[in-house]
Structures are given as structure tokens and as C-alpha cells.
C-alpha positions as protocol buffer text, in pm:
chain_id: "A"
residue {
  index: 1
  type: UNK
  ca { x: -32907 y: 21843 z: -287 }
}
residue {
  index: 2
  type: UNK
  ca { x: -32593 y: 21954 z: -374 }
}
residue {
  index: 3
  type: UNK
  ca { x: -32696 y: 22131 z: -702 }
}
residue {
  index: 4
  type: UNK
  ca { x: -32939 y: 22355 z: -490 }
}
residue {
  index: 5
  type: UNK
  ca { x: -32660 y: 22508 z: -261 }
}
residue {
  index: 6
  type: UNK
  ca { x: -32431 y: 22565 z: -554 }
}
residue {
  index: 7
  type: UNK
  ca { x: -32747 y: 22703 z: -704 }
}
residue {
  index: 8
  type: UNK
  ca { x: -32789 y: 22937 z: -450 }
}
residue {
  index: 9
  type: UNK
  ca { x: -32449 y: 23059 z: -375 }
}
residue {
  index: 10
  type: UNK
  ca { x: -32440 y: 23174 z: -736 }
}
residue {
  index: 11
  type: UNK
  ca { x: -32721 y: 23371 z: -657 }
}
residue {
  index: 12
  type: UNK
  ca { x: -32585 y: 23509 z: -391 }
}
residue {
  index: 13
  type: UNK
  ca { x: -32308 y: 23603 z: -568 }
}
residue {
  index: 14
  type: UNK
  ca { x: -32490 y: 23770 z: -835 }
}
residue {
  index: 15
  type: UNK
  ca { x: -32327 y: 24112 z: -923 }
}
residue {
  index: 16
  type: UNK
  ca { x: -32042 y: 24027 z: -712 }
}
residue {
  index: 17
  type: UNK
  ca { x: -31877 y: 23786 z: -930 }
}
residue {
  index: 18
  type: UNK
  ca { x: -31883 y: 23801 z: -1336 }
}
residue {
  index: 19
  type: UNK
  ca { x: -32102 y: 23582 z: -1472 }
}
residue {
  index: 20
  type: UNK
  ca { x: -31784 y: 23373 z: -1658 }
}
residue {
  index: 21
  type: UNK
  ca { x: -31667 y: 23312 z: -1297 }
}
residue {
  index: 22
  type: UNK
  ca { x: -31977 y: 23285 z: -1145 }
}
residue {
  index: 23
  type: UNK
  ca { x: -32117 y: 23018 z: -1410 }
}
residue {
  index: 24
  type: UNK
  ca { x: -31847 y: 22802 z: -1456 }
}
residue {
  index: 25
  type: UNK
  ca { x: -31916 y: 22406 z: -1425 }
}
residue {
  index: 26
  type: UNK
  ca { x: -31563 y: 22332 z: -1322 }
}
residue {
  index: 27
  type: UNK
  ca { x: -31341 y: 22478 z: -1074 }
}
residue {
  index: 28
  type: UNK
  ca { x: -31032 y: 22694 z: -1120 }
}
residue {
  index: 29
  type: UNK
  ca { x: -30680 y: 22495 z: -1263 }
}
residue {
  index: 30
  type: UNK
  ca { x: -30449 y: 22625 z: -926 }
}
residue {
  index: 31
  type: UNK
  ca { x: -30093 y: 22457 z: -1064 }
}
residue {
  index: 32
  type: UNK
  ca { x: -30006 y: 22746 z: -1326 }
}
residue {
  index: 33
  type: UNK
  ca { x: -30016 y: 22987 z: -947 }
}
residue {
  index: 34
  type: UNK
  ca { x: -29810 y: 22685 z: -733 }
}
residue {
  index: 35
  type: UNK
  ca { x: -29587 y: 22642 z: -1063 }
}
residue {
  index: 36
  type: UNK
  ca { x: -29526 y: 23069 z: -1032 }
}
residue {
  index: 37
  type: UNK
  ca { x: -29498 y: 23073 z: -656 }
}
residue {
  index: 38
  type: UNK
  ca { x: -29312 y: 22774 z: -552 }
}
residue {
  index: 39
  type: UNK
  ca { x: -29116 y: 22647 z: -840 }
}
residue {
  index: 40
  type: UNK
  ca { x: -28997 y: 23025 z: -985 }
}
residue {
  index: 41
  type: UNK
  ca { x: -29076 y: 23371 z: -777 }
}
residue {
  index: 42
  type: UNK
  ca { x: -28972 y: 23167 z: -431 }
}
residue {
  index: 43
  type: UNK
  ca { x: -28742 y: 22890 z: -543 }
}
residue {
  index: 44
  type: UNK
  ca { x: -28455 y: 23032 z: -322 }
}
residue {
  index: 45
  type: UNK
  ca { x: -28679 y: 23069 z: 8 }
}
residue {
  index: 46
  type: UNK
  ca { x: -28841 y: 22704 z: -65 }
}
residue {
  index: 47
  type: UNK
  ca { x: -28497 y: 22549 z: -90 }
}
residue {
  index: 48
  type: UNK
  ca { x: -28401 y: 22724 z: 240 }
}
residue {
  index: 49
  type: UNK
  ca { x: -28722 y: 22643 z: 426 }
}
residue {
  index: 50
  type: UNK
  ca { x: -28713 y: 22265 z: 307 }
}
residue {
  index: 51
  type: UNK
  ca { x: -28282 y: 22204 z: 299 }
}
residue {
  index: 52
  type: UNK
  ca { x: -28266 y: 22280 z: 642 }
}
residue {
  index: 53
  type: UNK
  ca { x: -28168 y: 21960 z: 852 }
}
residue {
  index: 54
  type: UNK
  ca { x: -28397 y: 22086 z: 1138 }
}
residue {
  index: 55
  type: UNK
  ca { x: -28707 y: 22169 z: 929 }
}
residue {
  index: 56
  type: UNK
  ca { x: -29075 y: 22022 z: 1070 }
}
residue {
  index: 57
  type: UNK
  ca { x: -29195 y: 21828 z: 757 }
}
residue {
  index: 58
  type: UNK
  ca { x: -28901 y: 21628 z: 811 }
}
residue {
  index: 59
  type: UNK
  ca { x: -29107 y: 21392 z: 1081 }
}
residue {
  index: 60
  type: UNK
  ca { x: -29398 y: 21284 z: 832 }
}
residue {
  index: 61
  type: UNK
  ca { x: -29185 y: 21285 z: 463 }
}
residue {
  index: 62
  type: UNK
  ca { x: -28919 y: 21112 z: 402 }
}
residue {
  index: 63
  type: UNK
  ca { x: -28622 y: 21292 z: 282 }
}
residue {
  index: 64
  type: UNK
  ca { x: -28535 y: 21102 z: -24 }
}
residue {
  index: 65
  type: UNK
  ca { x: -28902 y: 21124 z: -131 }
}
residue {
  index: 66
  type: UNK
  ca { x: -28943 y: 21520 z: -93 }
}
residue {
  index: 67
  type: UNK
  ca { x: -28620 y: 21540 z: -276 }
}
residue {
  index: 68
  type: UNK
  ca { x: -28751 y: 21382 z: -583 }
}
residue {
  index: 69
  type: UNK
  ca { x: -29010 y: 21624 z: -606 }
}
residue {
  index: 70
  type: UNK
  ca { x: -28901 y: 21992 z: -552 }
}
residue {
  index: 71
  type: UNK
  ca { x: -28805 y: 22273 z: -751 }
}
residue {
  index: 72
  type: UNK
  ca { x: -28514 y: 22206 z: -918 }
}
residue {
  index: 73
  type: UNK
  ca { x: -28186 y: 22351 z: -789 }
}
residue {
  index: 74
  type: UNK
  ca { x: -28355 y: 22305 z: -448 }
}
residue {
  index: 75
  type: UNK
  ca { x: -28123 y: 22057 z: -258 }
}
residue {
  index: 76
  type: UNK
  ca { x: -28198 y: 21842 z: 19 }
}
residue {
  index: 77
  type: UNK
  ca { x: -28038 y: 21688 z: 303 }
}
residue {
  index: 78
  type: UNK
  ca { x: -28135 y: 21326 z: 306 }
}
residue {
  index: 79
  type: UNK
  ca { x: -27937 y: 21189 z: 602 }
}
residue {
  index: 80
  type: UNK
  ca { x: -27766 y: 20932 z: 441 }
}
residue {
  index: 81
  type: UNK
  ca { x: -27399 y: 20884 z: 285 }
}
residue {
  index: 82
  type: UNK
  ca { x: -27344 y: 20825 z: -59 }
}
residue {
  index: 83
  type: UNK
  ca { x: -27137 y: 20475 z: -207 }
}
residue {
  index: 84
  type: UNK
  ca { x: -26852 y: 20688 z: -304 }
}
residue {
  index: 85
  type: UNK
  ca { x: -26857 y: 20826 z: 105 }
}
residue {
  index: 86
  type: UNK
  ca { x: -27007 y: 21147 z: -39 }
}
residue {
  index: 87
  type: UNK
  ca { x: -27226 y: 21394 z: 229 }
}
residue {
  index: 88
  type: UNK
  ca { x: -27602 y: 21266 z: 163 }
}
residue {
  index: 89
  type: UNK
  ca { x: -27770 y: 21528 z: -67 }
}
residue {
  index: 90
  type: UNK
  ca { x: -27994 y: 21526 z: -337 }
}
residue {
  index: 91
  type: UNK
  ca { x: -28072 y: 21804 z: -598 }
}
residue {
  index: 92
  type: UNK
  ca { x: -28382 y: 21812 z: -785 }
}
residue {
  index: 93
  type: UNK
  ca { x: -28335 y: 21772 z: -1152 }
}
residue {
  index: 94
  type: UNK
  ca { x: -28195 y: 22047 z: -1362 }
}
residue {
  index: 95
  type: UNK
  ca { x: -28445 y: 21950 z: -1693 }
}
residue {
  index: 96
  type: UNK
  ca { x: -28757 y: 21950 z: -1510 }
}
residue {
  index: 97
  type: UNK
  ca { x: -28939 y: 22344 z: -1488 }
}
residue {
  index: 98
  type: UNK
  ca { x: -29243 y: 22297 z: -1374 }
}
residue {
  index: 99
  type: UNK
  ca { x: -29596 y: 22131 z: -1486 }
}
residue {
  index: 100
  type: UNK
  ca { x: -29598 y: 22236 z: -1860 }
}
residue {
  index: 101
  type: UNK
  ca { x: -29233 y: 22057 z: -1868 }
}
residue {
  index: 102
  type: UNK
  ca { x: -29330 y: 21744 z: -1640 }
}
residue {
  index: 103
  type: UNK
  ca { x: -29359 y: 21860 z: -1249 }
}
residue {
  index: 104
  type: UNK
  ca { x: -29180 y: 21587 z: -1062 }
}
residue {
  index: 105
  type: UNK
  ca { x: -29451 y: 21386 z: -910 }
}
residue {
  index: 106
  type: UNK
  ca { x: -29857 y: 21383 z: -928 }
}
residue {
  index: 107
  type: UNK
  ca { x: -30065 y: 21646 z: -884 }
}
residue {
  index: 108
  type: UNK
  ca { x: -30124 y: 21480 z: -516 }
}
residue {
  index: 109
  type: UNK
  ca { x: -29771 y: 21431 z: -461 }
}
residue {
  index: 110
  type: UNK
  ca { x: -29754 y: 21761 z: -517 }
}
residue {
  index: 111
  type: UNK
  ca { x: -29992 y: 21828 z: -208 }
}
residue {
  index: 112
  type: UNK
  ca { x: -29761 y: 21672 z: -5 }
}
residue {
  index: 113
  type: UNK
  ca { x: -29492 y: 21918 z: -113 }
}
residue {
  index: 114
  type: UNK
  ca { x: -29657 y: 22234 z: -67 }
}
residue {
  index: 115
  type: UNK
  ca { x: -29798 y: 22075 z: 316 }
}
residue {
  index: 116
  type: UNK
  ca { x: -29389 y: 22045 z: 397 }
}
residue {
  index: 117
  type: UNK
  ca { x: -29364 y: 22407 z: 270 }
}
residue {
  index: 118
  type: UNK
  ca { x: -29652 y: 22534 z: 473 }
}
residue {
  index: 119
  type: UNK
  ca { x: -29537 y: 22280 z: 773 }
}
residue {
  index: 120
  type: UNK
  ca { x: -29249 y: 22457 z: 803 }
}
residue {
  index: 121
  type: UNK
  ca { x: -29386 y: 22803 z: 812 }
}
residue {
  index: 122
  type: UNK
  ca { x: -29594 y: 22696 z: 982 }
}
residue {
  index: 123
  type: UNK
  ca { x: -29358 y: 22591 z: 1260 }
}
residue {
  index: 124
  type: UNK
  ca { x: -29138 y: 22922 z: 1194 }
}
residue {
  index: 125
  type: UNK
  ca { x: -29347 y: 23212 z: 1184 }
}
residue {
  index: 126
  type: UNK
  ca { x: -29213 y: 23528 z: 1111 }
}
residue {
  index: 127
  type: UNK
  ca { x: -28847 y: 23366 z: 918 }
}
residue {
  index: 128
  type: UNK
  ca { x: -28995 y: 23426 z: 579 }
}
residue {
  index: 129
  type: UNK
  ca { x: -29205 y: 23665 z: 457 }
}
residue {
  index: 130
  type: UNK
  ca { x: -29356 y: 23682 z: 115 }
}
residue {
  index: 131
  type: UNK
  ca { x: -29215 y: 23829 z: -174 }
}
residue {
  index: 132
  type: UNK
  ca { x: -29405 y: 24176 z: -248 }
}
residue {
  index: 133
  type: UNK
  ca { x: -29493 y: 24176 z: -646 }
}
């Protein structure tokens, strides 16, 4: 039954949507728009929203994890002290640019990224708002 409804929201769509959108068996690749957005145009606001010590996503992540997995140059406080005695940070790799170069983490990993970013908008309205392009 599912085939019908996507059969019939194509109709519906008809002369709304070109047929090369319309048609299409599989859905739209959304990384090249995250890689843009999150890891590039708003690097500096994502490191803010996610560095902060106070920030919301830090009650379901674990520091050490998210840190593993940002944009680079993005830094995060993990809570903990180094060996050498040194202030607990970690800074996403310099090498790694975004999916095309090896995103840190899987696609569902990710997820969880992008749920911290929007966890802590969420829990901040009005702090950020978006870049105009």
C-alpha cells in the first residue's frame, strides 16, 4: 500500500514539482547542505553553541564523544584534566573537512550532532540567528 500513496502524492504534485523531482525513486542526498551549513558557513556559531560548559545537549552526549565528531577547529569542553594537568579540551581534527574528506563519524552519528546543535537552540532561542546568504 505504500506504492499507492507515493503514487498519489506525485499526482498531486503534478505541475507543482518538475517531473526530475517529482519522479525520482530515491530521496534527496541532505549531507552536501549539513556539510555547507554546519561544518563551513556556521562553524564559528556551532563551536560557540556546543563549547559552552552550560549548553543542553550536554545531559544526553557525552562530551568526549561530541568532541570527536564536530567541525574541526570547534573545541570542546570535556570536563576532565589532561595527564600532563592540562584544562580538559578537545579540538576536532585539523585534516578532516567534511564528508567528501571523511566526516568524523557515521552518517547517524552525525544525527546525533546536529540534535546537540538544534538542542541547544532549542533551549536558547533568540542567541543565534541564522546567517543571511
Amino acid at each position: 500500500h505504500h506504492g499507492r500513496a507515493k503514487d498519489g502524492l506525485r499526482q498531486a504534485m503534478s505541475g507543482l514539482l518538475p517531473p526530475v523531482i517529482r519522479d525520482r525513486a530515491t530521496p534527496t542526498d541532505q549531507r552536501p547542505l549539513y556539510q555547507r551549513g554546519v561544518f563551513e558557513r556556521e562553524r564559528d556559531a556551532v563551536g560557540v553553541l556546543l563549547g559552552a560548559g552550560e549548553a543542553r545537549w550536554r545531559d544526553y552526549v557525552r562530551p568526549e564523544w561530541l568532541a570527536a565528531r564536530v567541525p574541526r577547529g570547534v573545541t570542546i569542553d570535556t570536563g576532565r584534566t589532561g595527564p600532563s594537568g592540562a584544562e580538559g579540551r578537545r579540538t576536532a581534527p585539523a585534516g578532516v573537512t567534511g564528508f567528501s574528506a571523511g566526516l568524523p563519524g557515521t552518517e547517524r552519528e552525525q544525527a546525533v550532532v546536529w540534535r546537540a546543535i538544534s538542542a541547544s537552540l532549542w533551549a536558547e532561542p533568540g542567541r543565534f540567528h541564522a546567517t543571511e546568504y
